[in-house]
N, C-alpha and C positions, 0 to 999 in steps of 0.2 A: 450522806447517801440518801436518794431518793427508796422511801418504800416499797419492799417486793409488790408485783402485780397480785392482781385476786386471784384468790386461788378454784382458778377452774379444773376441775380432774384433767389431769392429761397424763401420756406416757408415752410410748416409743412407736414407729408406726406398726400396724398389725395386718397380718394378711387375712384378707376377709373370709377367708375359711374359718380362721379362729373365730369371729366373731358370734359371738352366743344369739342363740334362736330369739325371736320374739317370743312374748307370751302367747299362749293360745288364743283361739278365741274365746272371746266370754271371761278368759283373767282376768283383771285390772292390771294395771301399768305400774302403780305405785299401788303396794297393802299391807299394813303391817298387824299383826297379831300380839297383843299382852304388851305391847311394846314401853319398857320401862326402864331407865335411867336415875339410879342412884348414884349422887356423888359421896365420896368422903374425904374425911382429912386425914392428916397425916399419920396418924395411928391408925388408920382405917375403921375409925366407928363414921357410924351414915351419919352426914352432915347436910342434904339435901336431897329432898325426891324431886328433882324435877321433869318427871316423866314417869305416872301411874295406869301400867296396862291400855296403854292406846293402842284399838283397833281401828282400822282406816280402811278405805279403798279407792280408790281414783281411778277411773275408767280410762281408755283412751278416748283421746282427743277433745277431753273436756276441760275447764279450764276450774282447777279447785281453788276457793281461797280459806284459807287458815288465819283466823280469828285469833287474838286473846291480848289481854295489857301486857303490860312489863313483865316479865316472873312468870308468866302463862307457862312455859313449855315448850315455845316456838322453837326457839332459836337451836335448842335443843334437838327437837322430831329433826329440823332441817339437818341437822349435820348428822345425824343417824341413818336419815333417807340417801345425804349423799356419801356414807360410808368415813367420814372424818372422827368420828368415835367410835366407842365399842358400846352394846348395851347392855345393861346390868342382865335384863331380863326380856323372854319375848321375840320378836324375830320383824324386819324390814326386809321387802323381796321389792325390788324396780325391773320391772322388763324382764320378770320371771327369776331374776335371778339375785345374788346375794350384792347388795350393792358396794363391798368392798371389793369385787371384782376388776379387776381392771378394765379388761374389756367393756365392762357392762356400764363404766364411768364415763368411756370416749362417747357414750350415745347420748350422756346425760349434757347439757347445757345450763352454768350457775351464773345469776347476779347474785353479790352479795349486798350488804346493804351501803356499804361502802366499795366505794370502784377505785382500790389503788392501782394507781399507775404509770408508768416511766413517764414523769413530767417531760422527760426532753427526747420524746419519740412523738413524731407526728402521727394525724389519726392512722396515716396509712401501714406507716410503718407496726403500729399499736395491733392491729387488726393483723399484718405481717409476721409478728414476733409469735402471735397466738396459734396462728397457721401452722407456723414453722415446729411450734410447740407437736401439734400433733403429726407433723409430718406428712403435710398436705402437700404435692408435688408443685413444683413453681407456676407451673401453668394454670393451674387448679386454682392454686389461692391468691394468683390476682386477679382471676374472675373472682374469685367469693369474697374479697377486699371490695373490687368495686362495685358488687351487688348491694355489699352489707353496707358502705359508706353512702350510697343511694336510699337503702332501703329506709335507714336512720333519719334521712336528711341532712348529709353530712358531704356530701362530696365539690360540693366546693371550699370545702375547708381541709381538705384532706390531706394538704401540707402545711399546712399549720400548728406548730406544739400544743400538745396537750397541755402545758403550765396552761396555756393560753385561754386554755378552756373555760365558758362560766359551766355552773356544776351543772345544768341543763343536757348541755353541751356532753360533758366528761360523761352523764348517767348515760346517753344514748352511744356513747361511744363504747362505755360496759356493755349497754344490751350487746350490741354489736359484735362483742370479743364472746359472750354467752354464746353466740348462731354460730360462730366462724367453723365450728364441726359436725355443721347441721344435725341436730341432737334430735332426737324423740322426743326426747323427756327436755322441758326448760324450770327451772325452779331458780325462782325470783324474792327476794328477800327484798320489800319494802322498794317496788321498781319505779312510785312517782312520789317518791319524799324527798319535801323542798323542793319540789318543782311548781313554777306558777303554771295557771292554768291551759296556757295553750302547751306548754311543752308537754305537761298532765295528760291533755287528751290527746297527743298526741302519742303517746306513749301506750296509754289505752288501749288506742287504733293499733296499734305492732302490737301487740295482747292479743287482741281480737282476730288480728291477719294470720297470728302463730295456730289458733284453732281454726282457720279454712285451710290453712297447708296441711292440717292432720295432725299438728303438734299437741302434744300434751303437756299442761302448764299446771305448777302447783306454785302458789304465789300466797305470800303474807301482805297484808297489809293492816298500817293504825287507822289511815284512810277512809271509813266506811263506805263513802259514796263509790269509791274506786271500785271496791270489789263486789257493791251492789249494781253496780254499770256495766261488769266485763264475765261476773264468774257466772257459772250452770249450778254447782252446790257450794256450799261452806262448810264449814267444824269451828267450832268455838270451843276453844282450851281454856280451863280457869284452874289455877292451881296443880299443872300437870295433868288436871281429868276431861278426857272428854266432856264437852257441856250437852252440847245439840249438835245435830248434824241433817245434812237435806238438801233439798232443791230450794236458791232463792224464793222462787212462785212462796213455794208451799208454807217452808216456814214465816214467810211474809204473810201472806193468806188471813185474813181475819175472819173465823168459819161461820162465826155467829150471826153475820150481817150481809146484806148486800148493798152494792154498790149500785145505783143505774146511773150512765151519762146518755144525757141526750143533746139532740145537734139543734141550734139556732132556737133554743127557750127565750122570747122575750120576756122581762122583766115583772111585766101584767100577769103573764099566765101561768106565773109559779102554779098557785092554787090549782091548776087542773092537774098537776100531779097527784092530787088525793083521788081522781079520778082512774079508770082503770086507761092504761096505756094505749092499748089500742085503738080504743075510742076517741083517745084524745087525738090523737095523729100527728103522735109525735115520730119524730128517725130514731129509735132507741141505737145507740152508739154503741152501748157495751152494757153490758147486766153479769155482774160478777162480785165475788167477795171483795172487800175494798183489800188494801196490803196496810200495814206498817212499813213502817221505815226500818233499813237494816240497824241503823243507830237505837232504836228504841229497844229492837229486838236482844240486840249486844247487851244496852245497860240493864236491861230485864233480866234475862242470863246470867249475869255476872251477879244481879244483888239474890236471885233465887239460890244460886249455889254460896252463896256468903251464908244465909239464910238457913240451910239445910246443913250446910258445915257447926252452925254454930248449936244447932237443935240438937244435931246426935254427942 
């Protein structure tokens, strides 16, 4: 037997009176408070913290990305944010509301980081099954099949089995099956691993399109260029704890120094930069803090809290 599909929340269709209010204005979309996950074994003594009072908040329409190695926390926050566990301690609120909600799951949109999927369903049909899942009326969801096989870059392949598929291929056809309930919320677990570079940025690009439609995106990634290319802030988890948190700019920022770029220096007149700028008649391009890399920023992070772990 072929692997169940990913498990995107869904349930039965709902009449849009029931559906729960947005948050106000000024909420965030996604915010969790103390938010903590203890596992245990089988006698129930604690056998792992993987998740120590995280507070979070996620604005609309901004695209957050979620930092941390292996053992971090991640995989963890995610399945608490889309209501798939319970948590020890603390509280997770999506779109105002308690994300075990059903209702309040039909607006959420999940990649996971594996895209199982009915090998012997073409894309169309794939995209069809997901539809029918929420009980999108037929007319409905073969416009939003053939938006979403478009949107992907996917429609001339659209009868073609998924076995068929290179994993390229299968990951855009996951985003894909993510939108088929045009979600508010999209939460992507690791959405361009193992993909070569054009498929990468292409994928990106569908990131970047989901926040001009309005969409709010909270996305992992090991990646770092990816989520220093597409996110507005980040959070770095080490060890279940919050590390850092901010706007790319900022925590990149190096406050100490500045930066100047200027346009068309030839080679000669390095030396009149000791001179004062104006005079010299240069085009000053930019005059700003230089940045770090998000990479340096991460393994900085990670060895300062090894660092502080081991002190106390």
């Amino acid at each position: 037997m072929d692997p169940t599909p990913s498990p995107t929340p869904v349930g039965p269709s709902a009449d849009p009176r029931s559906v729960p209010p947005s948050p106000a204005a000024g909420e965030p979309v996604i915010s969790t408070s103390g938010l903590t996950k203890l596992y245990r074994d089988f006698w129930g003594r604690p056998r792992h913290l993987a998740l120590d009072r995280l507070d979070l908040r996620v604005e609309r329409g901004e695209i957050f990305g979620f930092l941390g190695p292996n053992g971090a926390g991640k995989t963890t926050t995610m399945k608490l944010i889309l209501g798939l566990i319970f948590p020890t301690g603390g509280s997770a609120r999506v779109l105002g509301h308690d994300p075990r909600d059903v209702e309040t799951k039909r607006r959420i949109g999940f990649l996971p980081e594996e895209s199982y999927l009915y090998r012997f369903l073409t894309a169309a049909e794939t995209l069809d099954f997901y539809g029918r899942l929420f009980s999108i009326p037929r007319r409905e969801r073969k416009k939003k099949v053939d938006e979403l096989l478009a949107l992907v870059g996917l429609a001339q392949v659209r009868n073609r089995l998924v076995r068929e598929f290179s994993k390229g291929m299968a990951r855009r056809i996951g985003f894909a099956q993510a939108l088929i309930n045009d979600p508010e919320v999209v939460i992507l677990d690791e959405p361009t691993s193992g993909l070569d570079p054009i498929v990468s940025r292409q994928m990106k690009d569908l990131i970047l399109d989901l926040r001009r439609r309005g969409k709010t995106v909270f996305m992992s990634s090991h990646l770092l260029a990816d989520i220093e290319d597409v996110c507005d802030r980040i959070a770095i988890l080490f060890e279940g704890r919050l590390r850092k948190t901010g706007t790319v700019r900022d925590l990149l920022s190096i406050r100490d120094a500045l930066e100047v770029r200027l346009k068309g220096v030839p080679a000669d007149r390095v030396t009149l930069l000791k001179e004062t700028l104006s005079k010299a008649g240069f085009d000053v391009a930019n005059i700003a803090p230089p940045s770090d890399t998000l990479e340096n920023l991460f393994l900085r992070t990670i060895r300062e809290s090894r660092e502080g772990e081991s002190q106390s």
